[in-house]
C-alpha positions as CSV (number, residue, x, y, z in Angstrom):
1,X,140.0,92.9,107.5
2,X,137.7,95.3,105.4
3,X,134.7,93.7,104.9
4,X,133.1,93.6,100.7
5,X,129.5,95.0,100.9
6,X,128.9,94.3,97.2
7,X,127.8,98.5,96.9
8,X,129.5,100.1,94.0
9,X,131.0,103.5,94.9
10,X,129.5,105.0,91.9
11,X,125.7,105.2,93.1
12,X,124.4,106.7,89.8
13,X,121.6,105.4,88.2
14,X,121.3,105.0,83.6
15,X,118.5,104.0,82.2
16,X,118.9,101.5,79.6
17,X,115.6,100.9,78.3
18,X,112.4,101.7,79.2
19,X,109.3,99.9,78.2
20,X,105.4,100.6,79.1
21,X,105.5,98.3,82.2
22,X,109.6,97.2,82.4
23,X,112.9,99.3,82.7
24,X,116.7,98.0,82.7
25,X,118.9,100.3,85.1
26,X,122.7,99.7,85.5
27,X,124.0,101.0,88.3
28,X,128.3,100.8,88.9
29,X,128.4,97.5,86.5
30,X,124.8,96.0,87.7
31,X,121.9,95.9,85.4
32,X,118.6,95.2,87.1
33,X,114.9,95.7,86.0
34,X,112.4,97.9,87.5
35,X,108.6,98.5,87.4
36,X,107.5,101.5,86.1
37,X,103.7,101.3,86.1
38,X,103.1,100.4,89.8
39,X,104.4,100.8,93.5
40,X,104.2,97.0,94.6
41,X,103.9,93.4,94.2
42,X,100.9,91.7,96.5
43,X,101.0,87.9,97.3
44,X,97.8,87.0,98.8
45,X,97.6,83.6,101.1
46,X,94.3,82.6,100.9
47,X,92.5,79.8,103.0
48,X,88.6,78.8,102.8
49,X,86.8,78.3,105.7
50,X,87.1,74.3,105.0
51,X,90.9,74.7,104.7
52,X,91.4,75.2,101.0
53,X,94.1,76.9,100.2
54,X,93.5,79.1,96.6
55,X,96.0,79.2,94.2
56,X,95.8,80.1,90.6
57,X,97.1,78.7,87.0
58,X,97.5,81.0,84.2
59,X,100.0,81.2,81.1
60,X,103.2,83.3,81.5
61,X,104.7,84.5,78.7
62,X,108.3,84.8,80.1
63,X,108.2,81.5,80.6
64,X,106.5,80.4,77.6
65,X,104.2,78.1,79.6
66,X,101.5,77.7,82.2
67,X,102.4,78.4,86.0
68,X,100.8,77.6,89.1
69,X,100.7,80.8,91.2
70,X,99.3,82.5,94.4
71,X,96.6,85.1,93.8
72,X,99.0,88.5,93.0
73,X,99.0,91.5,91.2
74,X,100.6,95.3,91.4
75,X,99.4,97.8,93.1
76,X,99.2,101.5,91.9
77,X,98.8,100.2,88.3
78,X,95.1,101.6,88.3
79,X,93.7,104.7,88.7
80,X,93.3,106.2,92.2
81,X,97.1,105.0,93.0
82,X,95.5,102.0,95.7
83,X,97.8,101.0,98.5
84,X,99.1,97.4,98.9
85,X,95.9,95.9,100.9
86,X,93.3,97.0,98.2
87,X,95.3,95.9,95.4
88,X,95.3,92.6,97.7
89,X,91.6,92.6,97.8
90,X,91.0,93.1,94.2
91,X,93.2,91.0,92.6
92,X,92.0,88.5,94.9
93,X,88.3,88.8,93.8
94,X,89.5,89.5,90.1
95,X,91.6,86.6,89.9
96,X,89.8,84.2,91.9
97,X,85.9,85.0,93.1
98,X,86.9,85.4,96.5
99,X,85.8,88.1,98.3
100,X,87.7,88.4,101.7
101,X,86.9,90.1,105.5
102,X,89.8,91.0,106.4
103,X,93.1,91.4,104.5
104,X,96.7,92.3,106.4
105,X,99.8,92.5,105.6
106,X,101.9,89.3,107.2
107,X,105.6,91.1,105.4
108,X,107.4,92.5,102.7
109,X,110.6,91.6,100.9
110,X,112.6,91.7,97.4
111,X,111.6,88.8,94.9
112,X,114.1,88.5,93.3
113,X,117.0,90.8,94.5
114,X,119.6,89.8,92.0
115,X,117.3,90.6,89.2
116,X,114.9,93.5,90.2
117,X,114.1,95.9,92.5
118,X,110.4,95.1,92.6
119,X,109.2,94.7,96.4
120,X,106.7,91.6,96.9
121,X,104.3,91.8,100.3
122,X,102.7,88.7,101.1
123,X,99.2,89.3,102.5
124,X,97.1,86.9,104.0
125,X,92.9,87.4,103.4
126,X,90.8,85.9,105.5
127,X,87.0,85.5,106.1
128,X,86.5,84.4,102.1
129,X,83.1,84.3,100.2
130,X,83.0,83.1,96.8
131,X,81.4,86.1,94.6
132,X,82.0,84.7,91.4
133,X,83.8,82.0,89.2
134,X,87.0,83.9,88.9
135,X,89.4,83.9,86.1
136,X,90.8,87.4,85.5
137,X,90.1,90.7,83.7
138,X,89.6,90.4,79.8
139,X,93.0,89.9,79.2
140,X,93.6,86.8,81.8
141,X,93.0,83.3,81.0
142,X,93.1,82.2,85.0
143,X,92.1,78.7,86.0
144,X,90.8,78.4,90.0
145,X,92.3,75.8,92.3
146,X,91.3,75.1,95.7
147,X,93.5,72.7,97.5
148,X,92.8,70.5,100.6
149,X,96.2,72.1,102.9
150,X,97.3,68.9,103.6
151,X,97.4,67.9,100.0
152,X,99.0,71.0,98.5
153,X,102.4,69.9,98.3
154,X,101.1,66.4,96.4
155,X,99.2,68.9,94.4
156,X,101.7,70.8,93.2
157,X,104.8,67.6,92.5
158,X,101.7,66.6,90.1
159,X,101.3,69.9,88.1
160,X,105.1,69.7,87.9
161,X,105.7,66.0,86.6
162,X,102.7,67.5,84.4
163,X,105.3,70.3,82.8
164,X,103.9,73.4,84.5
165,X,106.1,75.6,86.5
166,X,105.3,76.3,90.0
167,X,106.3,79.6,91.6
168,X,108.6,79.1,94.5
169,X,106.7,81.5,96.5
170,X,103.7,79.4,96.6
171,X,105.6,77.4,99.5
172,X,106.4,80.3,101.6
173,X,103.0,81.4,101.6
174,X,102.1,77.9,102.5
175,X,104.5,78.4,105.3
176,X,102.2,81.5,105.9
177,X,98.6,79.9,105.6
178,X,99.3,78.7,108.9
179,X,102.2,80.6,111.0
180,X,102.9,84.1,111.7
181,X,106.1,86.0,110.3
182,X,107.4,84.7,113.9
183,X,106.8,81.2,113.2
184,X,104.1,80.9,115.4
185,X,101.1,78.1,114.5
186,X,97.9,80.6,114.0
187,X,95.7,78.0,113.8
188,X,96.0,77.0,117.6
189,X,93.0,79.1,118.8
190,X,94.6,82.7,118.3
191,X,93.4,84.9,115.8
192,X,94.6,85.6,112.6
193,X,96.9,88.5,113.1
């Protein structure tokens, strides 16, 4: 029995559209979107010291509301073409005040693998020092939150009986504030890898 990989035999790539920050691509009879101003998507899992975990609210205008995020942002759409882990460290200290130690990569992975080709890597900072208030560049309108861990999940059922949306992703990186891509606690005297 020949197995369907879902790969069309015409590997050809059209360009549909191309915007300043968005493509559409078809390839075979599949239309995706694309970034065009940046090399990669960083999700930062952030923890305080006293076990806040720092997410973000902000207005999205795809979804024509307010969303409860992690910390995130592109990477190579600044000057100096920054890899993954600095984009990590600035968006984190843009977006939230926090500047962190140490920032590593914990995995990367398609967000969204129907719809785009864009490439999300969660990273997790640690050793966090508040620098500033937060809130974004100019053009950002980014409200701070720093949850107890153990009330996150209460946190975030309010904020959506509340009407916001609430990225999915912020669970998997609560899966991450605490294990390792193995599933391993890293809170159990090892060191954060």
């Amino acid at each position: 029995m020949e197995r369907n990989t879902g790969q069309t035999a015409d590997t050809a790539t059209e360009s549909l559209y191309e915007g300043r920050f968005v493509a559409l691509r078809r390839r075979g009879r599949w239309e995706f979107a694309e970034r065009v101003n940046a090399h990669g998507a960083a999700v930062i899992v952030a923890v305080t010291d006293d076990d806040r975990f720092v997410l973000v609210e902000q207005y999205r205008e795809p979804l024509s509301g307010r969303a409860i995020e992690n910390p995130a942002g592109l990477a190579g759409d600044q000057p100096g073409e920054e890899d993954i882990l600095e984009a990590a460290r600035r968006e984190l200290l843009e977006e939230t005040g926090f500047d962190a130690d140490h920032v590593a990569l914990i995995m990367t992975g398609p967000g969204s693998p129907g719809m785009t080709s864009e490439q999300l890597t969660f990273v997790r900072a640690t050793g966090l020092r508040r620098v500033h208030a937060g809130g974004g560049d100019g053009n950002e309108d980014i409200t701070v939150h720093l949850v107890p861990l153990p009330e996150v999940c209460t946190f975030l059922a309010a904020k959506m009986r509340e009407g916001l949306h609430v990225d999915p992703r912020v669970y998997a990186a609560l899966f991450f504030a605490r294990h390792g891509i193995d599933g391993r606690r890293l809170d159990d005297g090892r060191q954060y890898e």
